[in-house]
Backbone as JSON, one array per atom type, in Angstrom:
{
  "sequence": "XXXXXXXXXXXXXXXXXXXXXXXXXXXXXXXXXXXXXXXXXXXXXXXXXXXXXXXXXXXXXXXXXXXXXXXXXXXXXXXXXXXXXXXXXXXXXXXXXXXXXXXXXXXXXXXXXXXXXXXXXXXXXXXXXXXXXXXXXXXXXXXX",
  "N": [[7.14, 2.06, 17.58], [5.15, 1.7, 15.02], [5.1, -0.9, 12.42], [5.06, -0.77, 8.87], [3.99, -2.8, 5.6], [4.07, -1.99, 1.84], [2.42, -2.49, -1.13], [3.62, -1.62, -4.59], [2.08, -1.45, -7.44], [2.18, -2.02, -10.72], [0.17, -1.12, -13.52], [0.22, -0.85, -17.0], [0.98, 1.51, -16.92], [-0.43, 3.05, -14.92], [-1.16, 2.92, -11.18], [-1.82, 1.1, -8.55], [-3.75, 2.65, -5.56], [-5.35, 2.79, -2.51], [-8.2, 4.48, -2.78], [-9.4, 7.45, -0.11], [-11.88, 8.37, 2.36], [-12.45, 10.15, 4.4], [-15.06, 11.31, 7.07], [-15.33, 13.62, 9.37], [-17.16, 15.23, 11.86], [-18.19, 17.25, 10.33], [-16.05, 17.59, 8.75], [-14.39, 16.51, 5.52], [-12.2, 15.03, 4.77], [-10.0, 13.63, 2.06], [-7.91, 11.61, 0.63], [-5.18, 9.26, -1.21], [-3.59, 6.43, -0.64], [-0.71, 3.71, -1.03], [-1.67, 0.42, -1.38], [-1.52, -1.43, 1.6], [-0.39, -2.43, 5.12], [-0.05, -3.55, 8.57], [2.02, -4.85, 10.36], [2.43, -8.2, 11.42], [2.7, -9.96, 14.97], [6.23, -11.7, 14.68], [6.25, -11.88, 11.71], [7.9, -11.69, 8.3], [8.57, -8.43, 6.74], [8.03, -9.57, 3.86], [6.31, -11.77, 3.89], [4.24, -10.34, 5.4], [3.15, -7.68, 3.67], [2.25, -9.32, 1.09], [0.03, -10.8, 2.75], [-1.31, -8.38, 3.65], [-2.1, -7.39, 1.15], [-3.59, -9.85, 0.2], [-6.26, -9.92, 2.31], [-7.2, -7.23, 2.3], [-7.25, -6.76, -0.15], [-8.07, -8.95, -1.99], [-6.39, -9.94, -3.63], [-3.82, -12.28, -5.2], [-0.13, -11.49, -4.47], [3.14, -11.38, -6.35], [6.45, -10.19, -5.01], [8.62, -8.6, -6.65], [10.59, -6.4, -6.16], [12.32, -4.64, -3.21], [12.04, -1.52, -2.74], [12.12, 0.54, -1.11], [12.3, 2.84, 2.53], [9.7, 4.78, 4.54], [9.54, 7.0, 7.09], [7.2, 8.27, 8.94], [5.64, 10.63, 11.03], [4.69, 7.9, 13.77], [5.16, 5.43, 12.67], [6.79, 3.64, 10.48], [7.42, 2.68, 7.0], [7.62, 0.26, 4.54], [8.01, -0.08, 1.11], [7.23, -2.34, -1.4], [7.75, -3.44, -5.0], [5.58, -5.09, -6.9], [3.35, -7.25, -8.08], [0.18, -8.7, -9.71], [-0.62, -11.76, -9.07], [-2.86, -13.22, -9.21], [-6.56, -12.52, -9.25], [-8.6, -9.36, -9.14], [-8.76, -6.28, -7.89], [-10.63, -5.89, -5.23], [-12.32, -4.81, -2.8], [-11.77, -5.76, 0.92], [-11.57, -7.16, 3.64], [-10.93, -5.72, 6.9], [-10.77, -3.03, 5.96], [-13.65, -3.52, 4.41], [-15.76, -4.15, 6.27], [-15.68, -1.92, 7.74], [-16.49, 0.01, 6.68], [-18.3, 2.62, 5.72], [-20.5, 5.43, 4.8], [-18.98, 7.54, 6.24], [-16.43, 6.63, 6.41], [-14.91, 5.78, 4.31], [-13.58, 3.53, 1.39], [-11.82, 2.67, -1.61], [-9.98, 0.62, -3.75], [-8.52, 2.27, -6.48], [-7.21, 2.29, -9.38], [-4.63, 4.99, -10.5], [-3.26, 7.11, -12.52], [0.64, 6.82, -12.83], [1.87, 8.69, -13.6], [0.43, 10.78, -12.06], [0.51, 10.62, -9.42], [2.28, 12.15, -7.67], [0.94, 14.74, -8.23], [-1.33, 13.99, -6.76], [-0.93, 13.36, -4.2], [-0.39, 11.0, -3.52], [0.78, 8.91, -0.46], [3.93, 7.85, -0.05], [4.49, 8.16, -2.97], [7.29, 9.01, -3.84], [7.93, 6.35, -4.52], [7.17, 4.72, -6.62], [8.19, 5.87, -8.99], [10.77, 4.78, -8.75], [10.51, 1.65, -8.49], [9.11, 1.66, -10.83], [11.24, 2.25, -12.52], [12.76, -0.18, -11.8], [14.59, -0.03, -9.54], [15.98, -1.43, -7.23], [16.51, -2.43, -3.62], [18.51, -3.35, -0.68], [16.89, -5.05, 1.48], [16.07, -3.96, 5.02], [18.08, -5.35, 7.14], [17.02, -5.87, 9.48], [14.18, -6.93, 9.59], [12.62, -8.76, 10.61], [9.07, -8.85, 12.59], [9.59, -8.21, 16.2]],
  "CA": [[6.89, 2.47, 16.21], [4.37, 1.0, 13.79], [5.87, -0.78, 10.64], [4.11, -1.66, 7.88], [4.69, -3.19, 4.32], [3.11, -1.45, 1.15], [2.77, -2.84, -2.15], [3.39, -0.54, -5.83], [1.43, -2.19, -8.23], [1.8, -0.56, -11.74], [-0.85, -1.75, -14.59], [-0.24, 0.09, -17.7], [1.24, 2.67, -16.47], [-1.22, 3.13, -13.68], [-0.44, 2.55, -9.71], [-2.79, 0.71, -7.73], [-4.13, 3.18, -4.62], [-6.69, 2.92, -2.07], [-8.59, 6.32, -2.27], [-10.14, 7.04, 1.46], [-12.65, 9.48, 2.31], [-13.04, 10.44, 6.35], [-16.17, 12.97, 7.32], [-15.23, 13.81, 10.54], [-17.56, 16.5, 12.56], [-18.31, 18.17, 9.49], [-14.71, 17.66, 7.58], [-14.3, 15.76, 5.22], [-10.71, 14.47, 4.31], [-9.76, 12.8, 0.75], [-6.29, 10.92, -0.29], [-4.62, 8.56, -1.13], [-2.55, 5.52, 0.16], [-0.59, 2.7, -1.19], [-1.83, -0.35, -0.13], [-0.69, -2.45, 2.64], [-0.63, -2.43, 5.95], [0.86, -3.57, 9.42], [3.09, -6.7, 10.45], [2.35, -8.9, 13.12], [4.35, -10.14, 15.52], [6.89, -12.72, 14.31], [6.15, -11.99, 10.25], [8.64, -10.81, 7.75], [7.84, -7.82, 5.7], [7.44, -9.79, 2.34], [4.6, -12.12, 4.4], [2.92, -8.96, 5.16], [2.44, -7.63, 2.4], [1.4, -10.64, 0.95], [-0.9, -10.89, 3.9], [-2.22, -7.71, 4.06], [-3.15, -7.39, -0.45], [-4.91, -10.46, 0.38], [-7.05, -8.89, 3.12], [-7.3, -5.89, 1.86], [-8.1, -6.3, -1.86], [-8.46, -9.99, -2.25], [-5.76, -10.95, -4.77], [-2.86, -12.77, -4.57], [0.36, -11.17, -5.67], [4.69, -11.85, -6.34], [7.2, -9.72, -4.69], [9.51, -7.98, -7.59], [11.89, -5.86, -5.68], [12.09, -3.68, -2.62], [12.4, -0.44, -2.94], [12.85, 1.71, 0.27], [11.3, 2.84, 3.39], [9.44, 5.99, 4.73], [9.19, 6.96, 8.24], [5.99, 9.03, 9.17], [4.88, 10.46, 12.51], [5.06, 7.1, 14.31], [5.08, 4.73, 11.6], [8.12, 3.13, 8.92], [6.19, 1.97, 5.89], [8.19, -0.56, 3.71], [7.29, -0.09, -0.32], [7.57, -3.54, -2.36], [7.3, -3.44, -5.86], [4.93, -6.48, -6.4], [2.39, -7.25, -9.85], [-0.65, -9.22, -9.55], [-0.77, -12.78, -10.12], [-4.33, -13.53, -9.39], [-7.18, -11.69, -8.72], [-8.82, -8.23, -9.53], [-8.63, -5.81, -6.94], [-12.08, -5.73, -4.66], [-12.5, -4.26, -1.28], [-12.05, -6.98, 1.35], [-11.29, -7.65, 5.13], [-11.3, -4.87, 7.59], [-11.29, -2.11, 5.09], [-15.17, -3.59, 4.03], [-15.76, -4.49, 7.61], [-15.37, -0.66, 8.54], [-16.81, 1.27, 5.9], [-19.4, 3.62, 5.75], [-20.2, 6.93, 3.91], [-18.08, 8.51, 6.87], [-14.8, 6.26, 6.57], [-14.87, 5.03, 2.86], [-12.82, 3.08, 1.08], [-11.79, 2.55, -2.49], [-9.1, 0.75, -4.49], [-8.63, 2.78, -7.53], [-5.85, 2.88, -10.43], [-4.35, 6.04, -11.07], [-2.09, 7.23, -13.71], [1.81, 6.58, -12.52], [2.4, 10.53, -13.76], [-0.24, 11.83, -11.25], [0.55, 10.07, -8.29], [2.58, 12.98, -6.91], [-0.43, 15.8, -8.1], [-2.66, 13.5, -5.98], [-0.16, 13.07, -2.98], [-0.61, 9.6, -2.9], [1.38, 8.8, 0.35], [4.24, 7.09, -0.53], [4.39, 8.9, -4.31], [8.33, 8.84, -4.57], [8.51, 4.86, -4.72], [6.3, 4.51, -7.89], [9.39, 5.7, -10.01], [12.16, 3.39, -8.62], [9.56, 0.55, -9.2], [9.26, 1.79, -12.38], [12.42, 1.7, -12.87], [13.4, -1.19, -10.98], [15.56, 0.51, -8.88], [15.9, -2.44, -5.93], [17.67, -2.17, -2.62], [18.0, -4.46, -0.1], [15.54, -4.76, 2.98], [17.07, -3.82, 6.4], [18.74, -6.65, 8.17], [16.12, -6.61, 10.73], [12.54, -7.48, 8.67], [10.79, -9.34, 11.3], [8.73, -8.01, 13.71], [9.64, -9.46, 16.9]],
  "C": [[6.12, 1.37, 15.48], [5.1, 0.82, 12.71], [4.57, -1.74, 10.05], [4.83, -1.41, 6.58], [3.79, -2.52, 3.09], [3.74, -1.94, -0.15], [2.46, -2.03, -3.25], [2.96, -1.41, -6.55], [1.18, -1.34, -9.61], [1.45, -1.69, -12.7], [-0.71, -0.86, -15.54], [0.07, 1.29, -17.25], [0.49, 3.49, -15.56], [-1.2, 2.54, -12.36], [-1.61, 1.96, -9.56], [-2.8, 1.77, -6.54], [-5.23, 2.62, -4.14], [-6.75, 4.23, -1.66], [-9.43, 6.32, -0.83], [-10.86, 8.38, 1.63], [-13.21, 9.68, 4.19], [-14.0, 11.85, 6.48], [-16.02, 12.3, 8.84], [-16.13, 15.2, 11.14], [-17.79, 17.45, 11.41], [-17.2, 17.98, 8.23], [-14.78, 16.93, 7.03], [-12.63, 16.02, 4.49], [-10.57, 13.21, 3.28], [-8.11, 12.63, 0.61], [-6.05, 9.44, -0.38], [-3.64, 7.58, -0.93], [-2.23, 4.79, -1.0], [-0.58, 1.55, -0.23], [-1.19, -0.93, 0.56], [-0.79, -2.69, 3.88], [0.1, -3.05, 7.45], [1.32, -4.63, 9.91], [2.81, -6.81, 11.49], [3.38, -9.32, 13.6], [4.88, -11.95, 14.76], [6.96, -12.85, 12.8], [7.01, -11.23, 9.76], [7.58, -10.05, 6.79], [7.06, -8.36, 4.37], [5.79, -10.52, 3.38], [3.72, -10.9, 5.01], [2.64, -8.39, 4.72], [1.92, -8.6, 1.14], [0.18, -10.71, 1.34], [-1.9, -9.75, 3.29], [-3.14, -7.02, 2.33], [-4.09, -8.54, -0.68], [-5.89, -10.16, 0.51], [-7.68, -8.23, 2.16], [-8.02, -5.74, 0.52], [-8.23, -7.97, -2.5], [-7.55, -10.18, -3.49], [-4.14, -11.24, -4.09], [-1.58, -11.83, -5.28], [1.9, -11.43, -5.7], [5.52, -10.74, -6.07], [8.32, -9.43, -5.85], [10.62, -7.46, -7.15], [11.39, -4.96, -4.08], [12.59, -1.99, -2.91], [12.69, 0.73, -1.87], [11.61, 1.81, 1.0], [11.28, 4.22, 3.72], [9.1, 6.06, 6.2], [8.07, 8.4, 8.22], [5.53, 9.62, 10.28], [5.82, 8.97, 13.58], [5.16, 5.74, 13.76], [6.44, 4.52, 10.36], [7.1, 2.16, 8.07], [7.35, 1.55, 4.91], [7.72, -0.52, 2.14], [8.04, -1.24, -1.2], [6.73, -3.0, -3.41], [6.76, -4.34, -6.37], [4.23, -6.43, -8.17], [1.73, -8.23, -8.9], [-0.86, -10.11, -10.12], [-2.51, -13.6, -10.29], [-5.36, -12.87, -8.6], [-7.57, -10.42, -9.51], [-9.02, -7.18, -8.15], [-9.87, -5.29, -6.11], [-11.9, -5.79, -3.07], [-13.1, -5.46, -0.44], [-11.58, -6.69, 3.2], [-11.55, -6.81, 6.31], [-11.74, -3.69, 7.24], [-12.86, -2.05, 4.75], [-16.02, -3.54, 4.98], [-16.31, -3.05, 8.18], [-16.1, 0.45, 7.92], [-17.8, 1.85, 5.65], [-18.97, 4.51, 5.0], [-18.9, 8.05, 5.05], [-16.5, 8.07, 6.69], [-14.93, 5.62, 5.28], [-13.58, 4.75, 2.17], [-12.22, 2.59, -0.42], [-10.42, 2.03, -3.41], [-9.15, 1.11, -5.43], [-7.0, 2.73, -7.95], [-5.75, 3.87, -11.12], [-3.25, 6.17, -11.9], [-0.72, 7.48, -12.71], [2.18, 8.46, -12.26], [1.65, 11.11, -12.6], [-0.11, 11.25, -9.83], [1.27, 11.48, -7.25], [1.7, 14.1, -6.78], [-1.29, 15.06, -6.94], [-2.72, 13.44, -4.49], [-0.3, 12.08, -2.56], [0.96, 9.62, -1.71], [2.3, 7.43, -0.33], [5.01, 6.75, -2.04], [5.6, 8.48, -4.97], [8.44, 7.5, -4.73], [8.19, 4.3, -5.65], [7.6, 4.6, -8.51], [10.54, 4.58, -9.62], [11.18, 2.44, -8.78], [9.47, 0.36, -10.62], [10.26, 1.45, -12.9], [13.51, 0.32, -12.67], [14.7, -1.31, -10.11], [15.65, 0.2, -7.17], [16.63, -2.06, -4.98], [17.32, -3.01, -1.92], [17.29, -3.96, 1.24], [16.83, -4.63, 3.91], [17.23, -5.27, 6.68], [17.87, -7.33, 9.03], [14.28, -6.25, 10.33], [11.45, -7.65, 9.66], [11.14, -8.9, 12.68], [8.6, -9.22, 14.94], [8.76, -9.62, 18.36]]
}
């Protein structure tokens, strides 16, 4: 199983997402994620998400609370509620690396309220963030 760590980032009552756009064979497929991404071996969750809003969107940012995890297919995705201590959020590491008009990439801030209209993946963890409605991480964090 794939785990990865994802950070909620609310500005103003607006989430941080990366919107993604795949044209496959004709299709094209639109949604959105919260960011984050996947733990290497030997890193705890908080250093990977750390890690991977570096990467990913080039800012640095502080761990607030955890808030719960989602299993997917083949994938457990970790959601930290995090804020941004430096930085503005600009398309960086493999994401920029990769992107074309067929696999595109976009961090965008959407309104908190529309996150579930939009299906951001991930949607229910925005409100306990909001709320600050913490829990603790599993026992077993790092990937070994």
């Amino acid at each position: 199983m794939r785990i990865s760590a994802r950070a909620i980032i609310i500005e103003n009552g607006n989430v941080l997402t990366m919107f993604r756009r795949k044209i496959k064979e004709g299709n094209t497929r639109k949604y959105y994620v919260i960011p984050g991404g996947g733990q290497d071996q030997g890193e705890t969750l908080e250093e990977t998400v750390i890690r991977e809003l570096k990467e990913e969107l080039n800012v640095d940012i502080q761990i607030l609370g955890y808030v719960g995890s989602q299993e997917y297919q083949d994938t457990r995705s970790h959601f930290f509620h995090c804020k941004i201590v430096k930085g503005r959020p600009t398309l960086g590491g493999e994401e920029l690396e990769r992107m074309t008009q067929e696999n595109y990439y976009e961090p965008r801030f959407v309104s908190a309220k529309d996150a579930e209209a939009l299906q951001v993946a991930g949607y229910e963890f925005v409100a306990l963030a909001q709320n600050k409605q913490y829990t603790s991480l599993p026992t077993e964090s790092k990937e070994k």
